[in-house]
C-alpha positions in Angstrom: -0.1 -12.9 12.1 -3.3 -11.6 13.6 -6.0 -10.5 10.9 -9.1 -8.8 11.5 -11.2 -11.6 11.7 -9.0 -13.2 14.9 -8.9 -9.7 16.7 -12.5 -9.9 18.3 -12.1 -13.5 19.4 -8.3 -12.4 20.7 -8.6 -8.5 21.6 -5.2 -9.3 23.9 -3.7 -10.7 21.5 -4.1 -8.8 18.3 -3.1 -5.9 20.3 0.7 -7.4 21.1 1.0 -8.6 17.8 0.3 -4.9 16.3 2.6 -3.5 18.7 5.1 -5.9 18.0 4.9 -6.5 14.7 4.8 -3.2 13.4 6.4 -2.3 10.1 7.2 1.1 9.3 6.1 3.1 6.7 9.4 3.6 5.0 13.1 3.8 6.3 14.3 5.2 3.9 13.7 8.7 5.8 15.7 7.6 8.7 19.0 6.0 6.6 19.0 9.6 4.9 19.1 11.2 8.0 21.8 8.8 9.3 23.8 9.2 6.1 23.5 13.1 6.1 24.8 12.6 9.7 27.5 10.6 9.0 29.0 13.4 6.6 28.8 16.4 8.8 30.2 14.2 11.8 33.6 13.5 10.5 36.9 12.9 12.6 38.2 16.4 11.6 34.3 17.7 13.6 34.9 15.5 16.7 34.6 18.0 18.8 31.2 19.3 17.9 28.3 18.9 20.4 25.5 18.1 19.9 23.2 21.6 19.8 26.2 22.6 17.0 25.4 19.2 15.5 21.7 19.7 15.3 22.3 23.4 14.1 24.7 21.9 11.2 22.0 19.4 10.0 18.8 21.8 9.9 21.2 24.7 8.0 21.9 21.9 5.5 18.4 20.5 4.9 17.3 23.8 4.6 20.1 25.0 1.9 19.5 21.7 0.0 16.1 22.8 -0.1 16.2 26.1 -1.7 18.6 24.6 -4.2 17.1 25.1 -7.6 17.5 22.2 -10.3 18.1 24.0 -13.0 18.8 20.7 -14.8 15.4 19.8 -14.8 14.0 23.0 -15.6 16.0 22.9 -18.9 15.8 19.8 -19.9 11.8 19.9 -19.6 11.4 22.3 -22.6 13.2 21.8 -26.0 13.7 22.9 -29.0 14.5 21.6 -32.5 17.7 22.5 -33.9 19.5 21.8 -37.7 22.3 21.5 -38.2 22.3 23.6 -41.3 21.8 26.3 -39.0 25.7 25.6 -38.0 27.1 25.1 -41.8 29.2 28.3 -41.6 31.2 27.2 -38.1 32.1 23.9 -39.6 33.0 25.4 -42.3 35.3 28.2 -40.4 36.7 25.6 -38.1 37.8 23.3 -41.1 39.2 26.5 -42.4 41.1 27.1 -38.5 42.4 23.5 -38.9 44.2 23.9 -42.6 45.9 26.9 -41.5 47.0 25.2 -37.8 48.3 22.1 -39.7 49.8 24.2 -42.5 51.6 26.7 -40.0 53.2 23.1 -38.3 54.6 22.6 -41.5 56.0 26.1 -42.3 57.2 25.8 -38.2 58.9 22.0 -39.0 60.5 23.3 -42.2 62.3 26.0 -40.3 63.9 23.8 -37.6 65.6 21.3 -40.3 
């Protein structure tokens, strides 16, 4: 390739090999826009033109946009908790599960 210190000796010649050898910043943009593409023109929208099309994708981008994360705002503040604090559930629910496997057996009993 062409570096800066060719360019003055070459002028022609650095300017064809910027035009042709020109990398993009990123393409990541574009293969999003391709992908969103792809799932709002599906064989059951075949019939959408393209104005409809280009109304479908901005109304999505822009939804997606006020979408809040709520995930992330939780999960960036939290709190220590004990599990002490929860003694008296466990020991209701151990309670809940003695009389659940004692009522089986007064159900089982009545069937023999």
């Amino acid at each position: 390739m062409v570096n800066q210190n060719h360019a003055s000796s070459f002028p022609i010649l650095a300017k064809i090999a910027m035009d042709v050898c020109a990398v993009p910043a990123s393409s990541v943009p574009c293969e999003r826009l391709f992908s969103a593409g792809a799932e709002t023109a599906t064989n059951r929208r075949s019939r959408l033109g393209s104005d409809r099309f280009e109304q479908l994708q901005v109304m999505k981008f822009a939804w997606r946009k006020s979408v809040v994360d709520h995930a992330a705002s939780n999960s960036s503040s939290s709190e220590e908790v004990l599990l002490t604090d929860f003694a008296e559930f466990l020991r209701l629910d151990d309670e809940a599960v003695e009389w659940e496997h004692g009522e089986d057996e007064v159900f089982a009993g009545s069937y023999e």
